[in-house]
BAMAR-911361 format. One record per residue (C-alpha): residue number from 0; x, y, z. Coordinates in steps of 0.05 Angstrom, whole numbers, plus 5000, padded with zeros to 4 digits. Layout:
BEGIN
   pos      u      v      w
   NUM      X      Y      Z
...
***
This chain:
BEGIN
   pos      u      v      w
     0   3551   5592   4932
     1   3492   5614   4984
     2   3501   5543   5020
     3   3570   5543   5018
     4   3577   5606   5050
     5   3522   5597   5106
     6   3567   5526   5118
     7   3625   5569   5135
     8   3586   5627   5174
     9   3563   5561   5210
    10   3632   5529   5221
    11   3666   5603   5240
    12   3608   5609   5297
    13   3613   5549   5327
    14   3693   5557   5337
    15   3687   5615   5358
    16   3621   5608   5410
    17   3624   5535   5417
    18   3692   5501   5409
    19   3733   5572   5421
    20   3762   5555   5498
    21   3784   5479   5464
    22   3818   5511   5409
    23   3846   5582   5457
    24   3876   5524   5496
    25   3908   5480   5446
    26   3943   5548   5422
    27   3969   5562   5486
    28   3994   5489   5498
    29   4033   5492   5433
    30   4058   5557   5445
    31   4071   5568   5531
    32   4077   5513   5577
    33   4083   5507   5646
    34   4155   5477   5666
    35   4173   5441   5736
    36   4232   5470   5772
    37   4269   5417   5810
    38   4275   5433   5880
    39   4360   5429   5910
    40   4363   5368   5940
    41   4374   5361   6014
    42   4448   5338   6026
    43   4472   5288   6062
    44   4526   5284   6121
    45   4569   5246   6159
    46   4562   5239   6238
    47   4613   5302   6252
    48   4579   5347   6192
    49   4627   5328   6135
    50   4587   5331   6068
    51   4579   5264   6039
    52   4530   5288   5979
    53   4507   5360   5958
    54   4463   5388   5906
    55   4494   5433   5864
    56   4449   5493   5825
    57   4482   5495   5755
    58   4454   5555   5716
    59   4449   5567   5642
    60   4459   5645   5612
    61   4408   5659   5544
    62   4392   5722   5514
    63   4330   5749   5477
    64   4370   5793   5426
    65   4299   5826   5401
    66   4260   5839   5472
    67   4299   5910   5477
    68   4290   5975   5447
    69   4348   5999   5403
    70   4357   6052   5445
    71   4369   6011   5501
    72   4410   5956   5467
    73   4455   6011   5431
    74   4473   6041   5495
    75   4491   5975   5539
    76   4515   5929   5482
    77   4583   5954   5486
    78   4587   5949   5560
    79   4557   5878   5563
    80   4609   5843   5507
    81   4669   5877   5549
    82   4641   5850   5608
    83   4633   5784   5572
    84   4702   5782   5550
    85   4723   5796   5617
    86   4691   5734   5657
    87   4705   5687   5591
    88   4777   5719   5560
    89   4733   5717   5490
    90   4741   5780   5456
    91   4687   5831   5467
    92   4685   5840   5381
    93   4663   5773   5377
    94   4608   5774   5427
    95   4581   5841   5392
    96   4588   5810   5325
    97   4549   5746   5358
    98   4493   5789   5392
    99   4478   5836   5331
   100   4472   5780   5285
   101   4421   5741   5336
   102   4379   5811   5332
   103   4389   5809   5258
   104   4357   5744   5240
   105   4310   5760   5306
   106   4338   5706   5346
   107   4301   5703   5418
   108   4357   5656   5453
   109   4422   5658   5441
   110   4464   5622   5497
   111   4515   5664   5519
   112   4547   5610   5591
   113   4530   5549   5606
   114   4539   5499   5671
   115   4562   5562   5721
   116   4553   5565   5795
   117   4515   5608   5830
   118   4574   5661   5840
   119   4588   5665   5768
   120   4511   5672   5754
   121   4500   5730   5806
   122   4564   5770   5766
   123   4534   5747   5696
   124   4465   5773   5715
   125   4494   5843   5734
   126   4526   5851   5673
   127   4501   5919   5633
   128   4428   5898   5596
   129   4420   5835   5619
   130   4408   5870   5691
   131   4354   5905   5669
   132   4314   5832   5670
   133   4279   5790   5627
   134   4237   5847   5600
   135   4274   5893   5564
   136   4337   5872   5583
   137   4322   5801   5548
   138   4348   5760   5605
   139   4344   5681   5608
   140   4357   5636   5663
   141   4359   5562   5662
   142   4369   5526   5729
   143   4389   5458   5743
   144   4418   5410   5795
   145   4468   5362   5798
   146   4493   5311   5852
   147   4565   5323   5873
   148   4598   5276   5920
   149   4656   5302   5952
   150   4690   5242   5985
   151   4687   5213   5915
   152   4676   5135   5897
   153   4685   5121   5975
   154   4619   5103   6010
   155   4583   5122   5938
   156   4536   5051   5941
   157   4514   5070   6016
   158   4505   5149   6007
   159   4464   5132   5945
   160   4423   5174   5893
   161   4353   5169   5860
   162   4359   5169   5793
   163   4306   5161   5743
   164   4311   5126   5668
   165   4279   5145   5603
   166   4223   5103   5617
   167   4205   5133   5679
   168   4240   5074   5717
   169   4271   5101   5778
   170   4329   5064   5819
   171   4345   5089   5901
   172   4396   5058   5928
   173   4435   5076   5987
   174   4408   5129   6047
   175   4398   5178   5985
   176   4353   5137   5953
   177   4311   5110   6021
   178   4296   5175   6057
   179   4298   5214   5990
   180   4220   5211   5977
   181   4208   5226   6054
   182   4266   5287   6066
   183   4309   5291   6015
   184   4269   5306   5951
   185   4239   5376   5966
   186   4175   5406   5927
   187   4181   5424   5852
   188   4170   5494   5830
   189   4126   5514   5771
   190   4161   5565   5716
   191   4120   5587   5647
   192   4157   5580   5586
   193   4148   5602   5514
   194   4158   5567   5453
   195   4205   5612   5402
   196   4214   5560   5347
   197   4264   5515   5323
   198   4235   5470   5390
   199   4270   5519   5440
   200   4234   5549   5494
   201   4253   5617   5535
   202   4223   5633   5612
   203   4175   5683   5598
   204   4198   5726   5659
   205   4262   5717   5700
   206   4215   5691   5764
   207   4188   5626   5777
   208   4112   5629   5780
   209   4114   5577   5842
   210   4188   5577   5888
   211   4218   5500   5892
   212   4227   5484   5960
   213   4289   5463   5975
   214   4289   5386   6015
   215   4316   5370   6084
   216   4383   5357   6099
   217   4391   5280   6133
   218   4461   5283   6182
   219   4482   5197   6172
   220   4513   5161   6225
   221   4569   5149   6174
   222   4645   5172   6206
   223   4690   5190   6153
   224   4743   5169   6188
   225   4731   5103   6200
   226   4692   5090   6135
   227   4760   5117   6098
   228   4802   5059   6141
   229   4754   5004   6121
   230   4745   5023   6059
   231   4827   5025   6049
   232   4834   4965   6083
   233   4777   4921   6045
   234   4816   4945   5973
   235   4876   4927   5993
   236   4862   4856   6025
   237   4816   4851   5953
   238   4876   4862   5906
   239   4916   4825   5938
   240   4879   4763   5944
   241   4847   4774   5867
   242   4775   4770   5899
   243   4713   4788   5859
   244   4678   4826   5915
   245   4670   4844   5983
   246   4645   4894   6040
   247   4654   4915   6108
   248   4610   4941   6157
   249   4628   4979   6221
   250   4576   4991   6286
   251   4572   5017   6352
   252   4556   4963   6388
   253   4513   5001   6441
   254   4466   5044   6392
   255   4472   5001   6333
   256   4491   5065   6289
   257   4531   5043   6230
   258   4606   5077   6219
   259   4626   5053   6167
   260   4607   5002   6095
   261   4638   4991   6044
   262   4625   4948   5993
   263   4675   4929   5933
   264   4667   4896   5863
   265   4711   4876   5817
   266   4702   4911   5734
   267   4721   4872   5677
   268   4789   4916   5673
   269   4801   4890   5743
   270   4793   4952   5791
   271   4745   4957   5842
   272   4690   5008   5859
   273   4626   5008   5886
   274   4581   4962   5853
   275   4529   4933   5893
   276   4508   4937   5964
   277   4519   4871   5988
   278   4519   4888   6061
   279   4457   4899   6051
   280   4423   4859   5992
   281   4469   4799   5990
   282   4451   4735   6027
   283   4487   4669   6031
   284   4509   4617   6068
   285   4554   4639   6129
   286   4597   4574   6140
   287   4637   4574   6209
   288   4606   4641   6231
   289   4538   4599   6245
   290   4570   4555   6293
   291   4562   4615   6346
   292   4482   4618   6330
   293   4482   4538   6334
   294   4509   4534   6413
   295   4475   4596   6427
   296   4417   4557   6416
   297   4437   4485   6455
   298   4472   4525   6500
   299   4402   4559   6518
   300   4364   4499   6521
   301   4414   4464   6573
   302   4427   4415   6523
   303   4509   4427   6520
   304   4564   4470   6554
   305   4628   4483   6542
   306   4666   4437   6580
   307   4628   4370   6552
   308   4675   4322   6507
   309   4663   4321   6438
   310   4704   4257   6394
   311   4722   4287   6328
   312   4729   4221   6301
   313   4794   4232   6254
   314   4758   4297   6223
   315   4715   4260   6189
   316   4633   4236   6207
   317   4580   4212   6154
   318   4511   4226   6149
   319   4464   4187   6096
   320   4536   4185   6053
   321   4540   4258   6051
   322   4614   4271   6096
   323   4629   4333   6147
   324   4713   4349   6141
   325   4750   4382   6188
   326   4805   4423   6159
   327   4860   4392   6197
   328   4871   4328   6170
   329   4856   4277   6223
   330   4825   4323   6264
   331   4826   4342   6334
   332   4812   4269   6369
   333   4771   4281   6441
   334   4762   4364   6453
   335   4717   4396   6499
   336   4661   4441   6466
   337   4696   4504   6464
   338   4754   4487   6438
   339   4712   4453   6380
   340   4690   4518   6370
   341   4760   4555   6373
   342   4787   4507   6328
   343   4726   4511   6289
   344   4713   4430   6285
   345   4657   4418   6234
   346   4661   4354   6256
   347   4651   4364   6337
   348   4605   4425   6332
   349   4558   4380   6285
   350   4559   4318   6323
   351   4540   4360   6385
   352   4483   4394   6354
   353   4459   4329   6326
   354   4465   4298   6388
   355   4419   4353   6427
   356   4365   4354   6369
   357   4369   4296   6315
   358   4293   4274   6351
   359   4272   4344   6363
   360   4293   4388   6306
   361   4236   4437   6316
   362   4262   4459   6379
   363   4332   4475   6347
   364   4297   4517   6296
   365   4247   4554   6349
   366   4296   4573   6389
   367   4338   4605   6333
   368   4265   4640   6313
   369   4268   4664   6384
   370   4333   4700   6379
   371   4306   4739   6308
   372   4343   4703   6267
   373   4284   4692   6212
   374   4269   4757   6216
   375   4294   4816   6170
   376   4316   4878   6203
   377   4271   4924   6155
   378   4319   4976   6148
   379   4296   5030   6110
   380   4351   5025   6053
   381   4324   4985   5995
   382   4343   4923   5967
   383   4352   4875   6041
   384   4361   4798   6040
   385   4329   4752   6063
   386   4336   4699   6122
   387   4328   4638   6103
   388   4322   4581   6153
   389   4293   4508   6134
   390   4244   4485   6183
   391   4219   4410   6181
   392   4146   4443   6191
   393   4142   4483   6126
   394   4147   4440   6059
   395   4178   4482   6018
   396   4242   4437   5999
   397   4290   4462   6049
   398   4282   4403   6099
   399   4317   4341   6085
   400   4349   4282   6131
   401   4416   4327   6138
   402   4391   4395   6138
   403   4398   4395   6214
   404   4471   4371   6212
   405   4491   4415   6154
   406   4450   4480   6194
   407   4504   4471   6249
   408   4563   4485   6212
   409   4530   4548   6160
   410   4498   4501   6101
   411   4432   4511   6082
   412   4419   4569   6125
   413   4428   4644   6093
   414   4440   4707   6120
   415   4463   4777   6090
   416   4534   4805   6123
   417   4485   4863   6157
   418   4444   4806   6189
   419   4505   4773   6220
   420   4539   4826   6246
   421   4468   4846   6284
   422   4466   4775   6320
   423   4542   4782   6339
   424   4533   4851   6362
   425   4483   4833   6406
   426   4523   4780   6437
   427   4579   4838   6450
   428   4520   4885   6476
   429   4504   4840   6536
   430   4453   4803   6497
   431   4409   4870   6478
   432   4397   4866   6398
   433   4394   4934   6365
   434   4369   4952   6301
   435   4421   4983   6250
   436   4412   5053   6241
   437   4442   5096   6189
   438   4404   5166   6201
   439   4428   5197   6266
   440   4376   5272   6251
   441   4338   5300   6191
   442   4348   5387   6198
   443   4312   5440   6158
   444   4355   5511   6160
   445   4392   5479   6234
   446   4331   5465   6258
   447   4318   5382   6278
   448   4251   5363   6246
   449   4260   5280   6254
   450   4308   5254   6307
   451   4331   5186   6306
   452   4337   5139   6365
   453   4366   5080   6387
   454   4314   5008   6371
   455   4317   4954   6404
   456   4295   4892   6366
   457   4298   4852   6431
   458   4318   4865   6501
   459   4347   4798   6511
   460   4366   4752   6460
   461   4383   4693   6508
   462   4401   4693   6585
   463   4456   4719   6618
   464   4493   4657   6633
   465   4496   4640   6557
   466   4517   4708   6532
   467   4576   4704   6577
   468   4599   4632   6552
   469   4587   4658   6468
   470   4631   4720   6496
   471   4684   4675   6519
   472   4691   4633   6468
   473   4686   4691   6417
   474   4750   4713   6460
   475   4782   4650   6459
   476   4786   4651   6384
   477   4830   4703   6392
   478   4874   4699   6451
   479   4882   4625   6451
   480   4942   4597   6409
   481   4902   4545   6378
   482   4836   4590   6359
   483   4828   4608   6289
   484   4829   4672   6295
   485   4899   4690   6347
   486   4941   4704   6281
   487   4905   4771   6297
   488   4917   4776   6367
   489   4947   4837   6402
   490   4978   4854   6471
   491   4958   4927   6454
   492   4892   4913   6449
   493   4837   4855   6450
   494   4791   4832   6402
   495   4737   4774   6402
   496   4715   4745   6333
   497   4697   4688   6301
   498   4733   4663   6228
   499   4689   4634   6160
   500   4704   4593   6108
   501   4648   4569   6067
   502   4649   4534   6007
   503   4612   4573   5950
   504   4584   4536   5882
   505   4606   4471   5914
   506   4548   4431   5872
   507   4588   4441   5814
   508   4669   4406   5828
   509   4684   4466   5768
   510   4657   4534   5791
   511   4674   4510   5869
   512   4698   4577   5903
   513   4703   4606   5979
   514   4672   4656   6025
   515   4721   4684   6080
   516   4693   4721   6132
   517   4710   4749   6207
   518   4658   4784   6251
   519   4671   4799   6319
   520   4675   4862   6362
   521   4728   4905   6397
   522   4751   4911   6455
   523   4737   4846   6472
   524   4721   4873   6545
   525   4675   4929   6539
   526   4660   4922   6466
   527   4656   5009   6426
   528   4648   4970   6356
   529   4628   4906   6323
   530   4651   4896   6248
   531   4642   4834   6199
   532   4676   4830   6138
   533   4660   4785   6075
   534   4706   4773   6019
   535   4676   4725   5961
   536   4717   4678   5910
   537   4786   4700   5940
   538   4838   4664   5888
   539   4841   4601   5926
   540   4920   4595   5896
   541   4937   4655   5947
   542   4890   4636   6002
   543   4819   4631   6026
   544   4816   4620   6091
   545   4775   4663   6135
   546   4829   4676   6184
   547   4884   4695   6133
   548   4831   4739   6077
   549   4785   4770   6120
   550   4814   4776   6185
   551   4876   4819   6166
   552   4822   4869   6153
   553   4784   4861   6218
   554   4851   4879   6252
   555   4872   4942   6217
   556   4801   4966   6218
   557   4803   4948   6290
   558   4874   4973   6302
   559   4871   5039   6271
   560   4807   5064   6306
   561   4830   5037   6378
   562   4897   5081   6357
   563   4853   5146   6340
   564   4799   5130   6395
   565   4838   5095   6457
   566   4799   5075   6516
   567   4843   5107   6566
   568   4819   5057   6623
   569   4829   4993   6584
   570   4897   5012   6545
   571   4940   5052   6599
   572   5002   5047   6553
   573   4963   5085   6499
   574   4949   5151   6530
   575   5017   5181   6510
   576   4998   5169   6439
   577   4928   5205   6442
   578   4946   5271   6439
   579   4996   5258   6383
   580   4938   5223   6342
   581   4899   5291   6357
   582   4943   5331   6330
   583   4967   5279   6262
   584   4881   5292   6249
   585   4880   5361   6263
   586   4930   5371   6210
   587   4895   5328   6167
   588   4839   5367   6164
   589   4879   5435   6161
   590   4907   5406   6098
   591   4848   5385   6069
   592   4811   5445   6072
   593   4876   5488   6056
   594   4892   5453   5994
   595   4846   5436   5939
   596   4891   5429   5874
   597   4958   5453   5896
   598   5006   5401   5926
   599   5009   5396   6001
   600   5062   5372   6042
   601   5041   5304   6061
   602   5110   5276   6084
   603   5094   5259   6163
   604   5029   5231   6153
   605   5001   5164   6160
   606   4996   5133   6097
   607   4922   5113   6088
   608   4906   5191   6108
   609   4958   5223   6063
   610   4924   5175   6002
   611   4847   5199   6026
   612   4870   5270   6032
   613   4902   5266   5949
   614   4842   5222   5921
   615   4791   5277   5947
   616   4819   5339   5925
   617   4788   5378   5866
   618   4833   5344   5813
   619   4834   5271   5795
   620   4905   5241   5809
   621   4924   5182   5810
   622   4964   5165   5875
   623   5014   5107   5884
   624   5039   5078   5952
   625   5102   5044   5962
   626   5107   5016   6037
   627   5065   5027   6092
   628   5073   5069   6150
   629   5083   5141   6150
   630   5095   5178   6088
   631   5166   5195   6085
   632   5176   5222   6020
   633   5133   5250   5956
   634   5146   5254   5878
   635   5111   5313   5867
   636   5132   5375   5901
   637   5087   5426   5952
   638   5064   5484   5919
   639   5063   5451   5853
   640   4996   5459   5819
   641   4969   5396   5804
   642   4938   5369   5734
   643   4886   5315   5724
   644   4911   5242   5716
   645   4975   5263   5748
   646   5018   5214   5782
   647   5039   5222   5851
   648   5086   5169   5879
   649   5086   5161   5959
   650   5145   5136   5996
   651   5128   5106   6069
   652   5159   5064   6120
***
């Protein structure tokens, strides 16, 4: 019994001189903790200040039913259930039977609201008892965040988020996700917290022990305006062609800042949202749009021009057995080089090519190296394609006896939409190629911290002399009755484009599908935007021809923003219609600002503004439009109150 007591008089000193911080520690683990506050995330706008995505503090309402003196809880615990039954329309017997009962069985959190804003939370907190705090008043706050988007599902891929998984994985797509770490993310606070059994946990005081730090807000170069017209124009071409996907992108030709992109995927119950970015992250083979690239390059090296004769040979040439088709049966017989390329001759535009660099293919490829087209554009959102070019000098499988020939028409070359548009952009900007931006400031409380300028991946891309040919022809595919692309033309105002059609899967006789595309810029003249639109695996028993897929949606994109924007100089006859567009927005935006779930009066508006105005008001409804136009007439009443998944029907002609 001696021994066995001078073991434990042993054991007791060493925990308590010896082992005592280890085990003072382990107590306090399992009992407080220190908790990270999430700092509000910055928010993101468009170019003019609209809100594109917000943080929203959410708060959580507890309360310690023993922390208070009965003296103190007997004379506020009437006040504080009428005051509950007040904000909630509970009755205030119920909340006093509730809180008694938690003091009872010496409950220390019982949560009284949950998921309030911060309004609701400063009235809660004020409420008789739980103003007295934490301590004795028995107070509990929980904060949170969550990510609102007010335009809704428009833009959602682009404007992004950060999200992280269960096993620590985190996805950051979009602007959100690439300047989130850098601007957006802020710096956690710290907040103790003490464990009160059955695994719940209560702030120990109503104060965080280190502040969060809210993050930067980032103003986009995204316009809402124009990013709601391409987005409304790229669903409806998508629907009614049965396509599984497709975007749009929208730049300023002079800054490179990017408007507008959408991009649209198809769900297995056949509606489309935001999927994937495939402005951005999809590459593949451009087909017809290449062509432009091809005689920007043999057009450099003095080794064509326009005027020289090209023999289609009856739309069909061989090489090694493999064939190049025109689309016109029989083809085009003799045709000078630019109308090859209005007509969009595979035939002519290959034999041409071949003809300039069949014994120097090197040269070919250098001199599309030399106008960046290997090169990615290392934008900062995640997830870009890549280029890919075959050179006869790297063995890596790409080169063959016919990857020259099949280069010149789109095959075997690869390009993401974003990557295209830049090259085509710079041919409308004078030859200057600028970098894509999306981020036009980052602010802290109004206050710029990180402007964002205009970069200039190269001065000049090629000379003068051929910019001004590429700029032609690009016009000629309009204006010109036989071009491709002069279904689209307009005396109102011009546009310069080239069509796509490339065969997709075409290995396999089965899966064989299309690409349609149009990029180009507007006005043709002095060009304010370039745009490029992609639409993959149209249903080929409605159509899938570049010119009749894509470009319907190059021209209302194009259309609708020369309407809103008109350059007075170039479009004399539009000036009388400027101030009226004024005015159609300005009531727009009086509307939507006025009316968040009552019914406005929409009749008078233009159709694709009346539907973004309904789609981003508080309550989900579903909107239908017959006709196109201006809205002439509504189903549902102004000053009705709306209800979620209600149908609203709109008449316009």
């Amino acid at each position: 019994m001696f021994v066995f007591g001078l073991a434990v008089l042993f054991k007791l000193v060493g925990i308590q001189f010896f082992h005592g911080d280890k085990y003072k520690n382990l107590a306090k683990e399992q009992t407080v903790k220190n908790v990270t506050i999430p700092a509000n995330r910055g928010n993101v706008y468009a170019d003019d200040g609209s809100l594109l995505a917000t943080s929203i503090p959410k708060y959580n309402i507890a309360i310690d039913a023993v922390v208070s003196s009965v003296k103190l809880f007997e004379e506020h615990i009437k006040g504080l259930c009428d005051s509950l039954a007040s904000y909630s329309g509970i009755s205030s017997a119920h909340y006093e039977k509730l809180i008694r009962k938690a003091r009872a069985n010496r409950n220390q959190y019982l949560l009284l609201v949950k998921n309030i804003g911060y309004s609701d939370y400063i009235r809660i907190r004020n409420f008789p008892l739980l103003n007295k705090g934490a301590i004795p008043g028995g107070l509990i706050v929980e904060q949170n965040t969550k990510r609102e988007f007010p335009m809704g599902e428009i833009a959602r891929r682009t404007i992004g988020y950060e999200k992280e998984d269960d096993f620590g994985y985190v996805t950051r797509p979009g602007i959100d996700g690439a300047f989130g770490v850098k601007y957006l993310r802020g710096t956690d606070g710290k907040r103790l917290k003490q464990k009160i059994g059955n695994g719940k946990w209560k702030p120990i005081t109503d104060s965080n022990q280190v502040e969060p730090k809210d993050g930067s807000d980032v103003y986009t170069t995204i316009n809402v305006n124009i990013q709601d017209i391409a987005h409304h124009a790229l669903l409806e071409q998508l629907v009614k062609y049965k396509a599984d996907h497709g975007c749009v992108v929208v730049m300023e030709t002079k800054t490179g800042e990017v408007k507008a992109i959408s991009n649209l995927g198809r769900s297995t119950r056949g509606t489309y949202y935001e999927r994937l970015n495939y402005a951005v992250g999809e590459s593949h083979e451009p087909g017809s749009t290449f062509k432009l690239m091809a005689l920007a390059a043999a057009f450099e090296d003095k080794l064509v021009d326009t005027s020289d004769v090209v023999d289609t040979e009856k739309g069909i040439i061989s090489f090694y057995g493999k064939k190049v088709r025109d689309s016109k049966h029989g083809g085009y017989g003799e045709i000078t080089v630019s109308k090859a390329f209005e007509v969009s001759s595979n035939t002519g535009i290959v034999k041409v090519i071949d003809k300039a660099y069949k014994n120097q293919p090197s040269k070919f490829i250098d001199r599309l190296y030399a106008m960046n087209l290997r090169d990615s554009l290392a934008i900062p959102i995640i997830g870009e394609g890549q280029p890919v070019i075959p050179d006869p000098r790297i063995k890596n499988g790409r080169w063959s006896g016919i990857a020259l020939q099949w280069m010149a028409y789109g095959y075997g070359v690869s390009f993401t939409p974003l990557q295209t548009l830049t090259f085509y952009n710079a041919i409308g900007n004078d030859g200057e190629m600028v970098k894509p931006q999306f981020l036009k400031e980052v602010k802290e409380f109004d206050k710029v911290i990180d402007p964002f300028k205009k970069e200039v991946i190269n001065k000049q891309i090629c000379s003068k002399e051929t910019i001004a040919k590429l700029q032609q022809l690009l016009k000629n595919v309009v204006k010109k009755e036989h071009g491709t692309g002069h279904r689209l033309y307009s005396e109102n105002f011009s546009m310069a484009g080239k069509t796509g059609t490339c065969q997709k899967d075409y290995r396999n006789k089965e899966k064989l599908n299309y690409i349609s595309s149009f990029v180009g810029y507007f006005p043709a003249e002095k060009p304010k935007y370039s745009c490029i639109v992609v639409i993959h695996e149209p249903d080929k028993s409605v159509g899938y021809y570049g010119a009749d897929v894509s470009g319907p949606v190059f021209k209302k994109i194009a259309q609708k923003i020369f309407t809103d924007t008109p350059l007075i100089d170039e479009v004399k006859s539009l000036e009388v219609k400027n101030a009226l567009v004024e005015n159609e927005y300005e009531n727009f935006y009086k509307i939507a600002k006025t009316y968040k779930t009552i019914m406005p009066n929409v009749v008078g508006l233009p159709a694709m503004d009346a539907l973004a105005l309904l789609e981003n008001m508080q309550v989900n409804v579903n909107v239908k439009l017959q006709g196109n136009g201006v809205v002439k007439q509504q189903s549902t009443k102004e000053g009705i109150k709306l209800s979620s998944n209600q149908t609203i029907v709109l008449t316009a002609s």
